[in-house]
MDTraj code that builds the backbone (N, CA, C; nanometers):
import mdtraj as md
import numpy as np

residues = "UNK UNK UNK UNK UNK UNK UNK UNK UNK UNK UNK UNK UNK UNK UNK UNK UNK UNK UNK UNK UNK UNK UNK UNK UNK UNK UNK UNK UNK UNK UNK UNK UNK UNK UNK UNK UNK UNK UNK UNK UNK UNK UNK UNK UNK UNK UNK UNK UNK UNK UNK UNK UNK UNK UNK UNK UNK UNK UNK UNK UNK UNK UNK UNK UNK UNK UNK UNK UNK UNK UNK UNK UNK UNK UNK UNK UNK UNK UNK UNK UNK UNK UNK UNK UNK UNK UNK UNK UNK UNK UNK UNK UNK UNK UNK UNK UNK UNK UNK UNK UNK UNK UNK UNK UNK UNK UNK UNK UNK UNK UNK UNK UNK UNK UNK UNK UNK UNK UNK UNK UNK UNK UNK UNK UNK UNK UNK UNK UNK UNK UNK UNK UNK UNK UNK UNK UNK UNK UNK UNK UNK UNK UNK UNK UNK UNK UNK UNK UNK UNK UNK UNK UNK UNK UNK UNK UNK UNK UNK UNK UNK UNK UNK UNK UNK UNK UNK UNK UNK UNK UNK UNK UNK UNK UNK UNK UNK UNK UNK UNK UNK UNK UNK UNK UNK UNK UNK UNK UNK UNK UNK UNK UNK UNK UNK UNK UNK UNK UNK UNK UNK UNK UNK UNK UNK UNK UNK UNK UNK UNK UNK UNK".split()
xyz = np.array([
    [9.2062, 8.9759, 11.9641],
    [9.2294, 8.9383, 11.8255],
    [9.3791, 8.9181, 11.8029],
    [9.4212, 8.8124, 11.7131],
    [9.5399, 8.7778, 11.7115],
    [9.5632, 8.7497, 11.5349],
    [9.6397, 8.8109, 11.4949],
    [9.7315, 8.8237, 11.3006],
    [9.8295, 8.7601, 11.3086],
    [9.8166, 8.6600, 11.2284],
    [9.9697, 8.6108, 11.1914],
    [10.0025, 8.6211, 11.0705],
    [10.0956, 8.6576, 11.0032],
    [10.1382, 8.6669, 10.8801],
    [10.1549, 8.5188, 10.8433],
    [10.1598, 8.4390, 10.7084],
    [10.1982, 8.3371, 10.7082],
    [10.2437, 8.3666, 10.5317],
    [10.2884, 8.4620, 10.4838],
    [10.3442, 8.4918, 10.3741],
    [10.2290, 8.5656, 10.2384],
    [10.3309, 8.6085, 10.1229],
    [10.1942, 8.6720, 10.0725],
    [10.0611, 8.7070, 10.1044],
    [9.9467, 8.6649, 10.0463],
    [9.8438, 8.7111, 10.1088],
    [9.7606, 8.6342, 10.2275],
    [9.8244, 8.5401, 10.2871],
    [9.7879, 8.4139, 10.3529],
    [9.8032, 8.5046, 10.4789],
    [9.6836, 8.4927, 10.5836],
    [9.6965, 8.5129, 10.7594],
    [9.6293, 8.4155, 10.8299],
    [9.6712, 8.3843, 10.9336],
    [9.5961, 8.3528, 11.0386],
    [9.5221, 8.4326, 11.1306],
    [9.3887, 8.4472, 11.1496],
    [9.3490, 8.5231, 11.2079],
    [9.2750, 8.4683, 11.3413],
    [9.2345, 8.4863, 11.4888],
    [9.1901, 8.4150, 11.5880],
    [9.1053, 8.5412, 11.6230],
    [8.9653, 8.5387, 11.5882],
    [8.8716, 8.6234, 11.6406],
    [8.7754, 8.5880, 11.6880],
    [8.7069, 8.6178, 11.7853],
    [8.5857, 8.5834, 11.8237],
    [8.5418, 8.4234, 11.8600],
    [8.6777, 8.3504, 11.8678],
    [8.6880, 8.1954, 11.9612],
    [8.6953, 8.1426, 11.7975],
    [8.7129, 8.2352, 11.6705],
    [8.7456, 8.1440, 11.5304],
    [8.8429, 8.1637, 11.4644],
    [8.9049, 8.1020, 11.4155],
    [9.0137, 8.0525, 11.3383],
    [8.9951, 8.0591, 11.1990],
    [9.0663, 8.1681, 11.1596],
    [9.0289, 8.2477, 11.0175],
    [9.1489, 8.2478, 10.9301],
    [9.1495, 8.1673, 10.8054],
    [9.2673, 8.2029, 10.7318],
    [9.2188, 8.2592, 10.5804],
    [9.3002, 8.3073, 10.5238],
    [9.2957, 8.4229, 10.4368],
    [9.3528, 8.3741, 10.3111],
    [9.3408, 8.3404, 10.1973],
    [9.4034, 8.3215, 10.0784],
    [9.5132, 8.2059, 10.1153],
    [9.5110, 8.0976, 10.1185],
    [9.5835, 7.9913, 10.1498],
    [9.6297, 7.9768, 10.0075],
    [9.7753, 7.9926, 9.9815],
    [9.8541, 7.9660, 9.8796],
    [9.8999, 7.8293, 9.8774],
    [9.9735, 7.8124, 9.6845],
    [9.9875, 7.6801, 9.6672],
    [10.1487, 7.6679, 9.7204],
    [10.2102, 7.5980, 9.7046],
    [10.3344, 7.5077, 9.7369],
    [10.4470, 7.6342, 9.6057],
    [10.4251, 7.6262, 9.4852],
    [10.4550, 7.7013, 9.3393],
    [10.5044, 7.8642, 9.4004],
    [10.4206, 7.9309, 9.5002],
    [10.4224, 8.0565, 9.5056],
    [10.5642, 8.0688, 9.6191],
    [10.6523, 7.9499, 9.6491],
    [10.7797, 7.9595, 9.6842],
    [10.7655, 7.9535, 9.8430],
    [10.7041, 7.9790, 9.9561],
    [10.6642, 7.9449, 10.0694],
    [10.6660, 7.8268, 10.1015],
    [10.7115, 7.7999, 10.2185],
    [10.6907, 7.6435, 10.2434],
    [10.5301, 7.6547, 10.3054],
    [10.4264, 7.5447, 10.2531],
    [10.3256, 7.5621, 10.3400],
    [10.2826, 7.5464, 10.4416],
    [10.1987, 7.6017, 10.5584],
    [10.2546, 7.6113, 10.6720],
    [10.1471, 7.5466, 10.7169],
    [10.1693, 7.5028, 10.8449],
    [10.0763, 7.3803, 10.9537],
    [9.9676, 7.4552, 11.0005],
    [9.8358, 7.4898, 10.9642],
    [9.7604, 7.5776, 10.9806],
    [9.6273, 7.4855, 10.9528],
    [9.5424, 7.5041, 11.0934],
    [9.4017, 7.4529, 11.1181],
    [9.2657, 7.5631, 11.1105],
    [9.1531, 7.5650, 11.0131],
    [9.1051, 7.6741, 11.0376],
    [8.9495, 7.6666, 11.0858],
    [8.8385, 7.7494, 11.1129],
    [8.7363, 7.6977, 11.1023],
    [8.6636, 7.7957, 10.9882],
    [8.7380, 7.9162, 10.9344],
    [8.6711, 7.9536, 10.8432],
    [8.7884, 8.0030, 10.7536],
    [8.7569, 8.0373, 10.5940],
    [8.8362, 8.0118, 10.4986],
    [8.7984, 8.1401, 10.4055],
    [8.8811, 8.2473, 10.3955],
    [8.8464, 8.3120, 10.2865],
    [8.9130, 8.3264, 10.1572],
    [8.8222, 8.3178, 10.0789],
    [8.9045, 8.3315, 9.9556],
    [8.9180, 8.4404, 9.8330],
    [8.9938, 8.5517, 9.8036],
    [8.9541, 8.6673, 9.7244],
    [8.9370, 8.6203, 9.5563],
    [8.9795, 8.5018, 9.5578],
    [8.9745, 8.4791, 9.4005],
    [9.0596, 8.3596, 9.3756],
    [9.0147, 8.3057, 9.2426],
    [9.0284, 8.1480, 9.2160],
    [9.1638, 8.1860, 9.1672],
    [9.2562, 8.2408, 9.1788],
    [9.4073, 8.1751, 9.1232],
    [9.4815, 8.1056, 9.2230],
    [9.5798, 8.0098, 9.1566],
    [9.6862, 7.9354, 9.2696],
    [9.7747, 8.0022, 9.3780],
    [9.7807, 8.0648, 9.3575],
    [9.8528, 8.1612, 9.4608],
    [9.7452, 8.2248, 9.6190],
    [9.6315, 8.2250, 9.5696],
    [9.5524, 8.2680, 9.6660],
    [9.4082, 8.1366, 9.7256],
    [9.3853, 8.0634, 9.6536],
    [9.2969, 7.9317, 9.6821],
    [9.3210, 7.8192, 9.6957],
    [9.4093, 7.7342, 9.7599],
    [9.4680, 7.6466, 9.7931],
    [9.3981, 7.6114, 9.9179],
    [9.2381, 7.5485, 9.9248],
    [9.2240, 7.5300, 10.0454],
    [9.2216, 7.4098, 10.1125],
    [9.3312, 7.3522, 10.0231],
    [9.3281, 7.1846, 10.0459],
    [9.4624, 7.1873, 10.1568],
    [9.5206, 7.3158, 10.1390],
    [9.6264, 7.3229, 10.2662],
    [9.6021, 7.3444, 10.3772],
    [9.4508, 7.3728, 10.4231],
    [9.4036, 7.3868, 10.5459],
    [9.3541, 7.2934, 10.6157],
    [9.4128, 7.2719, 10.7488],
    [9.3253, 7.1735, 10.7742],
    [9.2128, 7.2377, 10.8492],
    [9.1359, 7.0981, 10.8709],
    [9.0286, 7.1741, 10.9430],
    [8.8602, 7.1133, 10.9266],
    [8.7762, 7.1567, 10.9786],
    [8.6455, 7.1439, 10.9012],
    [8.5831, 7.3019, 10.9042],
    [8.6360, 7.3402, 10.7891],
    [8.6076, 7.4666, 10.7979],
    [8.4822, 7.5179, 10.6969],
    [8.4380, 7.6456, 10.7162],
    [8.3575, 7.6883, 10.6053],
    [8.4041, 7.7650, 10.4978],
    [8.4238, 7.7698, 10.3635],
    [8.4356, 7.8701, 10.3062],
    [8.3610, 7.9888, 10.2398],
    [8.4506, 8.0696, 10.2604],
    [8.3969, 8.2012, 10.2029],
    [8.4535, 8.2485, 10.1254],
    [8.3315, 8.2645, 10.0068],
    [8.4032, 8.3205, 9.8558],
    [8.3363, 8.3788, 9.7246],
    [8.2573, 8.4756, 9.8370],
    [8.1477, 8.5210, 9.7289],
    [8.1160, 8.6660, 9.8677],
    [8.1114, 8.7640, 9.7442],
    [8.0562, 8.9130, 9.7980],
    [7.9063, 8.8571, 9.8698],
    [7.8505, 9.0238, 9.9187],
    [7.7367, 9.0143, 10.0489],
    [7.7726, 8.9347, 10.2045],
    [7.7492, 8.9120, 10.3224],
    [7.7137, 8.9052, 10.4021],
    [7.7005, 8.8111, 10.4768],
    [7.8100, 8.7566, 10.6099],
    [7.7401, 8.6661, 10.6481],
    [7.8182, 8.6579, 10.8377],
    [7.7305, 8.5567, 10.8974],
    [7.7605, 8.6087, 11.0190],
    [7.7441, 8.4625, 11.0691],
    [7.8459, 8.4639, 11.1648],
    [7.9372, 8.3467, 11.2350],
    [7.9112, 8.3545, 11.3895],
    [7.8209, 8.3802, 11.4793],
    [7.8149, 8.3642, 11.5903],
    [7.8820, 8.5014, 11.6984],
    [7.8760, 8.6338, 11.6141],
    [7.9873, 8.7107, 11.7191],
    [8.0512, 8.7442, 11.5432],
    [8.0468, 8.6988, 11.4627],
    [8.1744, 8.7357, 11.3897],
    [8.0996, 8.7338, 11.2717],
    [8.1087, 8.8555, 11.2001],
    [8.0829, 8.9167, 11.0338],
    [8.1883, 8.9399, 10.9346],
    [8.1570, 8.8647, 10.8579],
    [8.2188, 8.8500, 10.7058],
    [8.1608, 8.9365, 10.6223],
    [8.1992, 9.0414, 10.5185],
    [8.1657, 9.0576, 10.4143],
    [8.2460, 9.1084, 10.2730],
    [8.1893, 9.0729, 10.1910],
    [8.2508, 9.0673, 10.0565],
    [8.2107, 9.1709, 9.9541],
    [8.2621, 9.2674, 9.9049],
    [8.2368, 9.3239, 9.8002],
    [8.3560, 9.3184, 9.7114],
    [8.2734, 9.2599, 9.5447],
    [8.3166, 9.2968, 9.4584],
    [8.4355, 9.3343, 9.3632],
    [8.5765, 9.3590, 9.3457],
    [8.6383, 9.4363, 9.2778],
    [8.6963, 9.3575, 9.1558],
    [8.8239, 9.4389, 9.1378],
    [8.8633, 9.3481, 8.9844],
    [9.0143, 9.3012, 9.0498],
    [9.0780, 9.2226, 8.9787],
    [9.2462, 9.2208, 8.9530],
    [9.3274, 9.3392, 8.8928],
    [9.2340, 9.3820, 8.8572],
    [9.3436, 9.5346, 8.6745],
    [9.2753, 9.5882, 8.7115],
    [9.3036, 9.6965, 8.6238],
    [9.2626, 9.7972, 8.5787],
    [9.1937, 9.8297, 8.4824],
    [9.1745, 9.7256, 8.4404],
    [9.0942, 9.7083, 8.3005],
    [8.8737, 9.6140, 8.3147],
    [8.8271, 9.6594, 8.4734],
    [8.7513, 9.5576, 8.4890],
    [8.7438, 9.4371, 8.4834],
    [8.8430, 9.3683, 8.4664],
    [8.8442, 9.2356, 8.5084],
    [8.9052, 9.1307, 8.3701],
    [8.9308, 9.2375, 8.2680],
    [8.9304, 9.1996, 8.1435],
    [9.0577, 9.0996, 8.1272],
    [9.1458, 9.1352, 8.1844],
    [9.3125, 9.0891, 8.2364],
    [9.3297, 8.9927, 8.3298],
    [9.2798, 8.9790, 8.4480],
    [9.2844, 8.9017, 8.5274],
    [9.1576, 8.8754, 8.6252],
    [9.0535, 8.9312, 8.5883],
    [8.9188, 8.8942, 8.6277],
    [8.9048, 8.9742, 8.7926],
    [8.7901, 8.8568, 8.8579],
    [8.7591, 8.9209, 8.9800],
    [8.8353, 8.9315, 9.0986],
    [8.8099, 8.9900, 9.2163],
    [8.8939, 8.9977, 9.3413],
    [8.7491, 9.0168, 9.4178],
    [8.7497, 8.9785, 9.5662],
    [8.7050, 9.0204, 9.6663],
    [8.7546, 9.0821, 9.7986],
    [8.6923, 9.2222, 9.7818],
    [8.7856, 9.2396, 9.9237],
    [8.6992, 9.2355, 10.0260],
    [8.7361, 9.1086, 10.1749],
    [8.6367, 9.1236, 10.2908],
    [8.7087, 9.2098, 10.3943],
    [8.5097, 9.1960, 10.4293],
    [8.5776, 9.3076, 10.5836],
    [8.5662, 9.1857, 10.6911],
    [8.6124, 9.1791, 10.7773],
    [8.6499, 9.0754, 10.9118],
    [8.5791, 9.1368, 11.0035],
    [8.4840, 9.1223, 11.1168],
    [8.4603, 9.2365, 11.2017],
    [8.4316, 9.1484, 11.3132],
    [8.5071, 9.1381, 11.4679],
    [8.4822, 9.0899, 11.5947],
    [8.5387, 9.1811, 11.6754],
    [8.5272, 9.1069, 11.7833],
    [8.6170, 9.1499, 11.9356],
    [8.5720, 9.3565, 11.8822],
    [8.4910, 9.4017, 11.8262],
    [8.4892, 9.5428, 11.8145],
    [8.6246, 9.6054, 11.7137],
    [8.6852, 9.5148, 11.6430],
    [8.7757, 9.5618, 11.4950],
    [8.7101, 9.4889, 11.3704],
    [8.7395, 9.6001, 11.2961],
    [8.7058, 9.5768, 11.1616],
    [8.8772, 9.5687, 11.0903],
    [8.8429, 9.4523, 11.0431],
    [8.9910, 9.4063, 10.9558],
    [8.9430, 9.3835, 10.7960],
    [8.9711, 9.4944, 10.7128],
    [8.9726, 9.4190, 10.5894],
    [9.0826, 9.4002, 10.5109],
    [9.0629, 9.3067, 10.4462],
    [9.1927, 9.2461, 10.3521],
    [9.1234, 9.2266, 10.1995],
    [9.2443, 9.2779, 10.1309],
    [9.2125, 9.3325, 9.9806],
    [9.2192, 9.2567, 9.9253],
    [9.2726, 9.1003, 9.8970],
    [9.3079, 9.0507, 9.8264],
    [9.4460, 9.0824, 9.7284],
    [9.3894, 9.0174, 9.6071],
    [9.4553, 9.0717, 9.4700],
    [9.3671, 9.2335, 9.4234],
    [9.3827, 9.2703, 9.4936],
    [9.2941, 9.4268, 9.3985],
    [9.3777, 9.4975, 9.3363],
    [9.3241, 9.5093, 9.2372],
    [9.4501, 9.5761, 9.1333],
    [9.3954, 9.7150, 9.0284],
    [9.2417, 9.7984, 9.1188],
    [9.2121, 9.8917, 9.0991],
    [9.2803, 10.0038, 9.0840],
    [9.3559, 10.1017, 8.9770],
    [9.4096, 10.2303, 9.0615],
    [9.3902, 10.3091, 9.1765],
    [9.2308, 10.3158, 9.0906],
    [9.1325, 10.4128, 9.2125],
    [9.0265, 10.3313, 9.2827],
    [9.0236, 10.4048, 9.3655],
    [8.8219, 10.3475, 9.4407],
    [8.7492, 10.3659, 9.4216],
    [8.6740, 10.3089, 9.3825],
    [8.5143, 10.3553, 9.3122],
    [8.4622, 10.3428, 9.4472],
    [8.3623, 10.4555, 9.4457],
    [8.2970, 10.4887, 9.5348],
    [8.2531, 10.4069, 9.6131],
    [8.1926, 10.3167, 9.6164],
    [8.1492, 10.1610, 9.6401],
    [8.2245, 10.1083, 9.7810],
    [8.3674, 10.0726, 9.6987],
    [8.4322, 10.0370, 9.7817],
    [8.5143, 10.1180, 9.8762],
    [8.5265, 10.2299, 9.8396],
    [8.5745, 10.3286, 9.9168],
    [8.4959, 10.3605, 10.0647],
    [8.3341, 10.3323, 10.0259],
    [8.2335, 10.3421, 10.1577],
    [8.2892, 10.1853, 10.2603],
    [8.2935, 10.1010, 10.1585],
    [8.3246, 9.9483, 10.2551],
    [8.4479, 9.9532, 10.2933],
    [8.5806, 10.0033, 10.2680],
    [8.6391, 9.9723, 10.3375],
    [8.6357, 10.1273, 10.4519],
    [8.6151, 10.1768, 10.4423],
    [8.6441, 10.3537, 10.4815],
    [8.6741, 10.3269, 10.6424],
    [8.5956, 10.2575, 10.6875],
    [8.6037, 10.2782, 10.8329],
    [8.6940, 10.1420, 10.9083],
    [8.7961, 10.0938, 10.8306],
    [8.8590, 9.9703, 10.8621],
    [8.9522, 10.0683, 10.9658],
    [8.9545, 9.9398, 11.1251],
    [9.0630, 9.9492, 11.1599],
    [9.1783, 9.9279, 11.1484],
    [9.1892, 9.7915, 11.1021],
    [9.3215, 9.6801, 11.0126],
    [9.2559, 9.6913, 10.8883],
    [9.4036, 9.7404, 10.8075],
    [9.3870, 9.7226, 10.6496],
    [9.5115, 9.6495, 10.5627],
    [9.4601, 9.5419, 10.5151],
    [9.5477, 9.4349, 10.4944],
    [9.5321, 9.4804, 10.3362],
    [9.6591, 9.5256, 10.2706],
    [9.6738, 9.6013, 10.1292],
    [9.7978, 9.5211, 10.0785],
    [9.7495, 9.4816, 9.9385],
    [9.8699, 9.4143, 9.8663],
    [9.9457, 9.6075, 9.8114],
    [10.1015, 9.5258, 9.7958],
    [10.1905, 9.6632, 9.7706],
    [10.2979, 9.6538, 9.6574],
    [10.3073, 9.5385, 9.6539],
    [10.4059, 9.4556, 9.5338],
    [10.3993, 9.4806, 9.3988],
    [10.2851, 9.5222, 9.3142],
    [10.2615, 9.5589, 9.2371],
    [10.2503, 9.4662, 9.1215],
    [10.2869, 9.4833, 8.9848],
    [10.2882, 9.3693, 8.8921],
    [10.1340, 9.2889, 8.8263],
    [10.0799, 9.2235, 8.9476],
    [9.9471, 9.1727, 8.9466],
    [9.8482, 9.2297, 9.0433],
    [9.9067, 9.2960, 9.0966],
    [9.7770, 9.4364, 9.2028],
    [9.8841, 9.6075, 9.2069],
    [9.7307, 9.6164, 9.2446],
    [9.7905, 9.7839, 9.3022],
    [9.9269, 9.7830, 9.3337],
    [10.0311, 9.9221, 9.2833],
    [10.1832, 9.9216, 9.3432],
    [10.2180, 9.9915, 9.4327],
    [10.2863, 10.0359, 9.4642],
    [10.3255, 10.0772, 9.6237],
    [10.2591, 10.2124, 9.6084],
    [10.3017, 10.2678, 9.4982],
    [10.2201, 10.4195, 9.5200],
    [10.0675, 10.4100, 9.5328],
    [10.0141, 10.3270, 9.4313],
    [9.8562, 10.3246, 9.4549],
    [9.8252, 10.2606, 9.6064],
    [9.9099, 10.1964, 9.6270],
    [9.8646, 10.1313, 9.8150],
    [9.8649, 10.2504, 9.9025],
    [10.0101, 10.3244, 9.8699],
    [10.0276, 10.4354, 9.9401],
    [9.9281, 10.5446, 10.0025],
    [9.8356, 10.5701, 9.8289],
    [9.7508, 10.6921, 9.8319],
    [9.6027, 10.6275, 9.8532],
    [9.6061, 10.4957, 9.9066],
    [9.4734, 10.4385, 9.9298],
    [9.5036, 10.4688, 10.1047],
    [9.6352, 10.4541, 10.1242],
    [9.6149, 10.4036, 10.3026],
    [9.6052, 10.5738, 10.3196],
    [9.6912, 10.7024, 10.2943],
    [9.6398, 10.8322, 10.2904],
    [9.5241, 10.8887, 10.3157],
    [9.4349, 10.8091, 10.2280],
    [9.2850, 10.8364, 10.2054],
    [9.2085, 10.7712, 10.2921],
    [9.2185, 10.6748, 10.3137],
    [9.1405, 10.5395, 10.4130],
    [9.1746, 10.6224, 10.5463],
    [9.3181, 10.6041, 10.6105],
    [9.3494, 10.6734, 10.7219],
    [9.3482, 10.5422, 10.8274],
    [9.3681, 10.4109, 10.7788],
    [9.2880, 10.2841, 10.8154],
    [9.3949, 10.3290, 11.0468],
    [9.3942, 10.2818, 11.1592],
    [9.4606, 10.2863, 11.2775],
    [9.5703, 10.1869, 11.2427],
    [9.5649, 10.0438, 11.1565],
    [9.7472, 9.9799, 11.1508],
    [9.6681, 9.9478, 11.0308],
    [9.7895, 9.9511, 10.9315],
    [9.7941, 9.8935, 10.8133],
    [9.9024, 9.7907, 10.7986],
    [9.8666, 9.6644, 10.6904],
    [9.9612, 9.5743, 10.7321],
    [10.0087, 9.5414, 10.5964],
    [10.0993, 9.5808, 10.5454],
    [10.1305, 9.5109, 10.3599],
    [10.1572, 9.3995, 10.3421],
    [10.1423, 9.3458, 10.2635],
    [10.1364, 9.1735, 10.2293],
    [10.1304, 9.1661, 10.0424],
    [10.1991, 9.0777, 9.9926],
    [10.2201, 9.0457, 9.8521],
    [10.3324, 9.1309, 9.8062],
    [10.4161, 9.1396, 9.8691],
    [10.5177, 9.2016, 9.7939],
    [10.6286, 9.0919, 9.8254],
    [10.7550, 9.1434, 9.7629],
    [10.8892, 9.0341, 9.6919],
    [10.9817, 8.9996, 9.8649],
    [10.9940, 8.8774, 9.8895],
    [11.0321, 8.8184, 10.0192],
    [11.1522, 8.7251, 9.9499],
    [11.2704, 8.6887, 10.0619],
    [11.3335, 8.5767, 9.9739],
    [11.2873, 8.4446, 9.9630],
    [11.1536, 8.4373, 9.9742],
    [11.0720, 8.3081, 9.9446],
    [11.0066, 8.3171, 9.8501],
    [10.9682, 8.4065, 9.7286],
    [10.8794, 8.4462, 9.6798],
    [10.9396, 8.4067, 9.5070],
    [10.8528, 8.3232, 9.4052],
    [10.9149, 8.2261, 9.3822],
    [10.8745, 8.3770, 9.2346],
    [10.8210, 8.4426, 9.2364],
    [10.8151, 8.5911, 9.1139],
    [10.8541, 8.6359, 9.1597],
    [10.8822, 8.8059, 9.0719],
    [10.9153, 8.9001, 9.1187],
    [10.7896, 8.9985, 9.1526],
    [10.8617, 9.0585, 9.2753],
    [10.7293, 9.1808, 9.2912],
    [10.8565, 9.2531, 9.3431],
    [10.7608, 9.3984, 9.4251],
    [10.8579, 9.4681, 9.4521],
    [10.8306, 9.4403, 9.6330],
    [10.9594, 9.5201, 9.6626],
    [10.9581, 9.5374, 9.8517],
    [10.8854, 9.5764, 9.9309],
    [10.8416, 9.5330, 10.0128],
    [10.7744, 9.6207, 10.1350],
    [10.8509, 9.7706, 10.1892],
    [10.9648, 9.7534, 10.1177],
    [11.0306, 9.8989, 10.2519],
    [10.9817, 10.0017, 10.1041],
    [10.9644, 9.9667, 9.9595],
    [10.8988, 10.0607, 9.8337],
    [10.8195, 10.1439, 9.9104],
    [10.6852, 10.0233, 9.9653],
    [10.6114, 10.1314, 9.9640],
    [10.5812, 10.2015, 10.1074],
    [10.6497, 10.1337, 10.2086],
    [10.6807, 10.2059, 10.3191],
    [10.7708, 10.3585, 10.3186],
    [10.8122, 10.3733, 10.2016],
    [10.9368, 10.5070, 10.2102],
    [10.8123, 10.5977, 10.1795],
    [10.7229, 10.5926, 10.1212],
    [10.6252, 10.6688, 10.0203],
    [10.5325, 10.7464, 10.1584],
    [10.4801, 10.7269, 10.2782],
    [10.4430, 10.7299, 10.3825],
    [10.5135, 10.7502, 10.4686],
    [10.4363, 10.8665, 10.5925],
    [10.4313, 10.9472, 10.6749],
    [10.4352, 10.9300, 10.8015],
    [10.4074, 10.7666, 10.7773],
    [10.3844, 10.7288, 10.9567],
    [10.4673, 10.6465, 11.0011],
    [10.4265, 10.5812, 11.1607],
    [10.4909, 10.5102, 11.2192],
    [10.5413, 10.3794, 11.1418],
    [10.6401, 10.3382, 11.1565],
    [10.6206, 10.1414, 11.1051],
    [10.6899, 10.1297, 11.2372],
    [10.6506, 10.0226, 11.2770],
    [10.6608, 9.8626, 11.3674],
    [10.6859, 9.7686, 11.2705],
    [10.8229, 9.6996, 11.3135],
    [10.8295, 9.5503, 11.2802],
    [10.8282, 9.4663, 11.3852],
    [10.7192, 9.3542, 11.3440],
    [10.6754, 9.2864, 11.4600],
    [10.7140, 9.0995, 11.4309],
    [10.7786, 9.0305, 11.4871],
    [10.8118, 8.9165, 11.4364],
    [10.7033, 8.8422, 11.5351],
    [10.6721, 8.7223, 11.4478],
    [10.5458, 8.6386, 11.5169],
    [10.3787, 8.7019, 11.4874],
    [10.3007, 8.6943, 11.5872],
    [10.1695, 8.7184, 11.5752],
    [10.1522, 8.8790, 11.6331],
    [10.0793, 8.9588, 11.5694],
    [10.0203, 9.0649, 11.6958],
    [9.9019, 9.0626, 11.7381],
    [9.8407, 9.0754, 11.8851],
    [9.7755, 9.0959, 11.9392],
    [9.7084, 9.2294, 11.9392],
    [9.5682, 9.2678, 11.8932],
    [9.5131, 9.3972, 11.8995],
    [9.3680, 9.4033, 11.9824],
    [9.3771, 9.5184, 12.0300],
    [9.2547, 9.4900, 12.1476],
    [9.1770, 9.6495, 12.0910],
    [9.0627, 9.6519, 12.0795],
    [9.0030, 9.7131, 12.0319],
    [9.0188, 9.9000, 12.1084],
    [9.0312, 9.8988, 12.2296],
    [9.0600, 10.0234, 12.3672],
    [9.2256, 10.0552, 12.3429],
    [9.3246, 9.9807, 12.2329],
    [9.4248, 9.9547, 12.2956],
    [9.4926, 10.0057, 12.0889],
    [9.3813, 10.0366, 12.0330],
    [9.4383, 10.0926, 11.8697],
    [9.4833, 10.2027, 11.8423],
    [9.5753, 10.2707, 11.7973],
    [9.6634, 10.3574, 11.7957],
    [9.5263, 10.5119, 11.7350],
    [9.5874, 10.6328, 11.7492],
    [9.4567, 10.7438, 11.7075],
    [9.5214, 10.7451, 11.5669],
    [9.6352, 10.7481, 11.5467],
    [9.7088, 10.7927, 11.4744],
    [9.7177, 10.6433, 11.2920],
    [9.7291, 10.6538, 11.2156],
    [9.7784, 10.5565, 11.1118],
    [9.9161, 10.4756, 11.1339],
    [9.9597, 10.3619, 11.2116],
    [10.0495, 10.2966, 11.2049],
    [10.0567, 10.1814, 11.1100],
    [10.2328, 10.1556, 11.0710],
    [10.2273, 10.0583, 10.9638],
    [10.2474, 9.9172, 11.0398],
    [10.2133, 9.8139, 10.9899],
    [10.2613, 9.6747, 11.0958],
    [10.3504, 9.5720, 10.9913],
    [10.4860, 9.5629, 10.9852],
    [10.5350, 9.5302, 10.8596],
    [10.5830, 9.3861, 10.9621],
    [10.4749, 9.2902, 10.9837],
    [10.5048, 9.1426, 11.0338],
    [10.5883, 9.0783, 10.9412],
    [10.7408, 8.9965, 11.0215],
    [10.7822, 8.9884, 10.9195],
    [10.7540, 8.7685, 10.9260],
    [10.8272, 8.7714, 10.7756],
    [10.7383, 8.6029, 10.7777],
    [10.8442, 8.5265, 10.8273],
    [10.8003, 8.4029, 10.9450],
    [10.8606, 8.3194, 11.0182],
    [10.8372, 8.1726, 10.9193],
])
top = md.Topology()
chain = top.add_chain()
for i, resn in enumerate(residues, 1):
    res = top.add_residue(resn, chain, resSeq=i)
    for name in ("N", "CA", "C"):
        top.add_atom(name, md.element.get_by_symbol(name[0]), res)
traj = md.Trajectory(xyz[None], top)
């Protein structure tokens, strides 16, 4: 399995012989957009910053709706959450999927902008190996609520994404915020990382990829 950061909540992911990208942002969110072919497309929610899937190339499928679905070797699934804190009242829905090949489970949160976990989702993500957590705060969870989710989760690498870069055309806050708040290892890794399922840390490491 192979992660590439490609800014905010946008990855490239290569699992299971597929080509997976993650919240493809617009041109507006200050990133230059990047040369990226996919065969599958997820999307946590209809704002510009995260559904832009006209930047992909590809003939891909999308995915963008909670429950279940399976790709040859490779499972998608979607549950549910909000943007706020307020049920959705503020900024509506989010989906967070779980990714699952090669024997890792990768989920990525989207925009979730829950304080807490409702039970629900606390069972779906619980057993993630990769946990892809917005940390920026503002329009999701902030570094402390990321903080006391990755605590609790216990996810083997956690990877933060949506926080303030000098490309980043709002303000949010830093990645090193909510890295000070936590106990564990960080790795900064420039480019893609490679994770092999025999080869995942016992321990909670952070993976703070930085964007090329």
């Amino acid at each position: 399995m192979k992660i590439r950061w490609l800014g905010h909540a946008m990855f490239e992911m290569k699992i299971e012989n597929f080509r997976i990208v993650t919240d493809p942002y617009d041109a507006k969110v200050g990133y230059p957009l990047p040369d990226v072919e996919a065969d599958i497309v997820t999307v946590s929610h209809e704002h510009y910053d995260h559904n832009n899937i006209s930047a992909v190339k590809g003939n891909y499928q999308i995915v963008n709706k909670e429950g279940s679905n399976s790709f040859n070797g490779l499972k998608i699934s979607g549950i549910k959450t909000y943007h706020d804190d307020a049920q959705g009242k503020e900024r509506g829905g989010n989906i967070v999927f779980s990714i699952e090949g090669e024997g890792i489970k990768v989920v990525h949160m989207g925009d979730y902008g829950e304080s807490e976990l409702r039970r629900e989702v606390k069972a779906f993500i619980k057993d993630a190996d990769v946990l892809c957590i917005p940390v920026g705060g503002t329009y999701t969870i902030d570094s402390y609520q990321a903080a006391s989710i990755v605590k609790d989760i216990r996810p083997k690498i956690t990877i933060p994404m949506h926080y303030q870069t000098r490309h980043l055309s709002f303000p949010l806050s830093s990645v090193d915020d909510f890295i000070k708040l936590l106990p564990f290892e960080v790795k900064r890794i420039s480019g893609e990382v490679e994770l092999k399922d025999n080869d995942l840390p016992s321990e909670t490491v952070i993976l703070a990829l930085d964007y090329l």
